[in-house]
C-alpha positions, 0 to 999 in steps of 0.5 A: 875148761879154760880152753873150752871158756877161750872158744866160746869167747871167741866164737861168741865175739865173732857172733856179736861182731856178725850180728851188731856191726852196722856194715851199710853204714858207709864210714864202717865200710870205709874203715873195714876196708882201710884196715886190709889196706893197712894191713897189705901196706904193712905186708908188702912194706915190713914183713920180708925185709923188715920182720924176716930177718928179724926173726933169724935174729932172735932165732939165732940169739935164743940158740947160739948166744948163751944165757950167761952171756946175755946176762953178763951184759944186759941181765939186772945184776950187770952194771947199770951203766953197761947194760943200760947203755948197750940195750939203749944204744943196740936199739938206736943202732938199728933204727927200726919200727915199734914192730919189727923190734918186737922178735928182737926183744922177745930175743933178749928177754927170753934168753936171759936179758933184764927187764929194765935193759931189755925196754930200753931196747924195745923203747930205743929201737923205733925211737931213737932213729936217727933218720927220723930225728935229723928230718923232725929238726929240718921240718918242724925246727931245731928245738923239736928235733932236739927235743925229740933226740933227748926225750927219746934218750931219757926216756929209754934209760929212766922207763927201763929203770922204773920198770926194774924197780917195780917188777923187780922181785919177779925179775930177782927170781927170773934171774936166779932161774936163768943163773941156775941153768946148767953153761952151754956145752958147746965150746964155739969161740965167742966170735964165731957166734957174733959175727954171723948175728953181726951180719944179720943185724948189717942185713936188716939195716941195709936192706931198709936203708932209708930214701934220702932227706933232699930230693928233686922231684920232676913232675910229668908237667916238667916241673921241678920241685927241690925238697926235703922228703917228709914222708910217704904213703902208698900213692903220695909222696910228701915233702917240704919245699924252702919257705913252704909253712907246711908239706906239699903231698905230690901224688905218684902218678904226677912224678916222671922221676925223682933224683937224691942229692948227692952224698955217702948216704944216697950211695949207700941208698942207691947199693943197698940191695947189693950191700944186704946180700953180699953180707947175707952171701958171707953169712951163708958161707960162714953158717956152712963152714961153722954150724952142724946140721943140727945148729942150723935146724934148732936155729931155723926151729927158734925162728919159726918159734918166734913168727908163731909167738908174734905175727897173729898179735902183729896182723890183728892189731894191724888190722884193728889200727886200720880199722879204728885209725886208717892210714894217713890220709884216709878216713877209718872209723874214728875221724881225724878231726876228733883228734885234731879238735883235742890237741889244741893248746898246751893243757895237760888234756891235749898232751895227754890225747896226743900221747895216747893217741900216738900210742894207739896208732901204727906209724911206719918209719917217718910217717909220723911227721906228714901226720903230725904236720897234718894235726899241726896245721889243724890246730895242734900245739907244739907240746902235744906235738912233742908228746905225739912224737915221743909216744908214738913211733915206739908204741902202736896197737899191734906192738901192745898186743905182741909185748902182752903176749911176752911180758904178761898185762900186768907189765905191758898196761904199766910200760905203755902207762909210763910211756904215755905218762912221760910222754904227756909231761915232756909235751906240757914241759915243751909247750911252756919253753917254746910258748 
């Protein structure tokens, strides 16, 4: 019967949709087609090298990690300070977006991991980048980069915590549950097993290894333009110049080539492909060499369990994001002045629209500052700017959907409640030292 209730849901709210959307409308047009841009961006731009290899990563946590080990280290009984430690610093370490930890921490949680630690990986992952924050400081200031570093921090630790504390007689029994289960049977030393999901990680990392920050940028016009990259979107490069008060958005066509400052980091830009396969060539030879057959396809089972579980949650609400919010830049159905006219000041409504607006959009990797700087120079003040950048690169629509589809409502709507809670608080606190 619930069944039968779904499709007719479904069929009835593609009806509705059909039947009420006004599609002459121009701005519905626009934001229709701004949400299948976003969503090819967001194709060409994560899914191979972004989501793929996460995938295998839960994959292969889900089959060749025990249960007891996870919850040695990150299960609620562990010491706080290990397993807090380890589900925020493993997420800071991989530095990805609020959507390509999602395998990952549906990994975790299934097999055994906390509440508590396994959100301080989820919050920790696409907050706590380093990139990111390094940029936030040499573009908006010392204090807001600061601030943002040990926001994030917190607010990985003390969310995580809350979220044990509330939920924690069902955790009590998912973690009787997953203690009662029968020890694995296999008996592969413990490092055969981490070291192929060691190189896993060292792919996914070099293979999105961030463009360098300092960058000199030769226009067709034979112009020279030196600059710390702030961002960039599908037809623009942004960027701030010495004594510039805002960004400089340079579009595409207009750039002969672009040359990083040299440095170890630019080198490892420059090899990254080259790095990413050697480990994935190592990985390969060492899953020959170790796992069966059957290993192999069990693993390849899990993973595709897992792209099942999250890319239709992913791709709709990436669409949906689209459609709402549009891609920076572009106009989609809620304008950007809206949102730009309510974060004036320091009020707790401000910081409050700003932390849940952050926590609605979809920010790749570092494209939160063009947008923030955007806002900025529209009026927006320093505290919901904060906000804005606390709540919005570790939630976005698409990432609400897939965490409801493993943790159930109840525990999605109260970690992005506490995230935007925190979030609005650190904001007002921050618009009061730095006014």
């Amino acid at each position: 019967m619930k069944r039968e209730l779904r499709i007719f849901a479904i069929i009835a709210g593609v009806f509705l949709f059909a039947y009420l959307v006004p599609f002459s409308n121009p701005t519905v047009r626009s934001a229709i087609l701004e949400a299948f841009f976003m969503l090819q961006e967001y194709a060409r731009q994560h899914v191979l090298l972004c989501l793929v290899p996460a995938f295998f990563i839960a994959g292969a946590i889900a089959v060749f990690i025990s249960q007891a080990s996870v919850i040695k280290y990150l299960g609620g009984k562990a010491k706080k300070v290990v397993s807090y430690s380890v589900g925020a610093l493993s997420g800071a370490i991989l530095a990805v977006c609020s959507c390509t930890i999602l395998p990952l921490f549906a990994g975790i949680y299934k097999r055994g991991a906390g509440l508590g630690p396994a959100i301080s990986f989820l919050y920790s992952g696409p907050a706590i980048n380093i990139l990111a924050i390094i940029l936030t400081g040499r573009i908006l200031g010392i204090e807001f980069g600061l601030a943002r570093a040990v926001g994030a921090i917190v607010f990985a630790v003390v969310i995580g915590l809350v979220m044990q504390v509330l939920f924690r007689k069902e955790e009590a029994e998912k973690q009787q549950t997953a203690m009662a289960a029968p020890p694995p049977e296999d008996g592969k030393p413990l490092w055969k097993t981490a070291l192929p999901i060691a190189l896993m990680v060292l792919v996914l990392v070099f293979a999105n290894w961030g463009k360098p920050g300092s960058l000199s940028i030769e226009t067709t016009a034979g112009e020279t333009i030196v600059a710390t990259r702030a961002g960039e979107t599908a037809d623009e490069v942004l960027v701030k110049t010495p004594g510039a008060d805002g960004m400089t958005r340079i579009d595409k066509t207009d750039i002969a080539s672009i040359a990083y400052a040299p440095s170890p980091y630019t080198t490892i830009y420059h090899g990254r492909f080259i790095i990413a396969g050697a480990f994935l060539l190592i990985l390969v030879i060492l899953m020959l060499l170790w796992y069966s057959k059957v290993e192999t396809k069990a693993w390849g089972g899990s993973t595709w369990f897992y792209a099942k579980l999250i890319l239709p949650y992913l791709f709709g609400g990436v669409l949906i994001a689209g459609f709402l919010l549009g891609r920076p830049g572009h106009l989609a159905l809620i304008p950007p002045g809206w949102i730009s006219g309510a974060v004036g000041g320091n009020s707790w409504a401000s910081n409050f629209v700003a932390s849940f607006a952050g926590a609605l959009m979809y920010f790749a990797t570092l494209t939160e500052l063009p947008i923030l700087q955007g806002l900025m120079g529209s009026g927006m003040g320093d505290g919901p700017a904060l906000a804005l950048l606390l709540a919005g690169p570790a939630l976005s629509l698409p990432n609400m959907l897939v965490i409801r589809k493993i943790l159930g409502t109840k525990k999605t709507l109260t970690y992005v409640l506490l995230v935007v809670i925190a979030a609005t608080l650190t904001g007002k606190l921050f618009g009061v030292i730095v006014g």
